[in-house]
C-alpha positions as CSV (number, residue, x, y, z in Angstrom):
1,X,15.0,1.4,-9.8
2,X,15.8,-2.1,-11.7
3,X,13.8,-3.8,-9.4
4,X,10.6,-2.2,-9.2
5,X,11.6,-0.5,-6.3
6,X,10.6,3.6,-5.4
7,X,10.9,6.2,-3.6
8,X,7.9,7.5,-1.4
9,X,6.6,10.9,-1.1
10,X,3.7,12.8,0.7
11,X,3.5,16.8,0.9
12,X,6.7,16.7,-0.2
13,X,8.5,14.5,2.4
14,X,10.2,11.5,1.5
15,X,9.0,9.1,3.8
16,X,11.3,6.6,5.5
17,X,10.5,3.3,7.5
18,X,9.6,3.7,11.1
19,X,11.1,-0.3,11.8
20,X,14.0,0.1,10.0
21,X,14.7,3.4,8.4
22,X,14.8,2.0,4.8
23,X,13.9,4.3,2.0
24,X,12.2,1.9,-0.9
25,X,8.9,0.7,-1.6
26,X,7.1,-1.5,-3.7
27,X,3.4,-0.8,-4.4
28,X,0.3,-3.0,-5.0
29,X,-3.1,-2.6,-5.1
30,X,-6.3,-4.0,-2.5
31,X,-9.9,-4.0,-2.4
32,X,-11.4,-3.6,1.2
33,X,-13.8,-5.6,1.4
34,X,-16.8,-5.7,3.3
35,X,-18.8,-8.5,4.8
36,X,-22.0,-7.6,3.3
37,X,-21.1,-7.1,-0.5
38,X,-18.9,-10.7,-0.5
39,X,-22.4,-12.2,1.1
40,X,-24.2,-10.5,-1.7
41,X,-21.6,-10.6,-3.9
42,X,-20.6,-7.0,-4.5
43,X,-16.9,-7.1,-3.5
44,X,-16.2,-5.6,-6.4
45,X,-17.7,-2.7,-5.8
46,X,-16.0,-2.1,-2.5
47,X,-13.1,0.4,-1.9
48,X,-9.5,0.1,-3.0
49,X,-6.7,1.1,-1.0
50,X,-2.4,1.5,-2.3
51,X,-0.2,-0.3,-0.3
52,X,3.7,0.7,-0.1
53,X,5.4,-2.5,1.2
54,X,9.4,-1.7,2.7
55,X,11.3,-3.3,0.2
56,X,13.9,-4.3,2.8
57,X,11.2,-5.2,5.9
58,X,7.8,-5.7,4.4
59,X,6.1,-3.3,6.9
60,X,3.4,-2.1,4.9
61,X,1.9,1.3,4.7
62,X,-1.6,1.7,3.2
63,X,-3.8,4.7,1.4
64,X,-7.3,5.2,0.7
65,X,-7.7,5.8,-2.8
């Protein structure tokens, strides 16, 4: 869509919002970091998730990538 908005999907399902039943998404990107690798500083290397944030809500749905 214009705004950056889009349409979620997993095994085929279009998945809708559980608080509010609203279709759109936007996505972004996070690191999980870990305690140890910011002490050490590592965070870099830690895991990044997708996040898929209700455009109309802002409940936010994340996945392991």
């Amino acid at each position: 869509m214009e705004d950056g908005s889009i349409n979620l999907t997993v095994d085929a399902r279009s998945r809708v919002c559980v608080a509010c039943g609203n279709d759109r998404y936007r996505e972004r990107g996070s690191l999980l970091n870990s305690r140890s690798s910011e002490l050490f500083g590592f965070a870099w290397a830690d895991q990044k998730a997708t996040n898929f944030i209700r455009t109309k809500c802002g409940y936010i749905h994340w996945f392991l990538i």
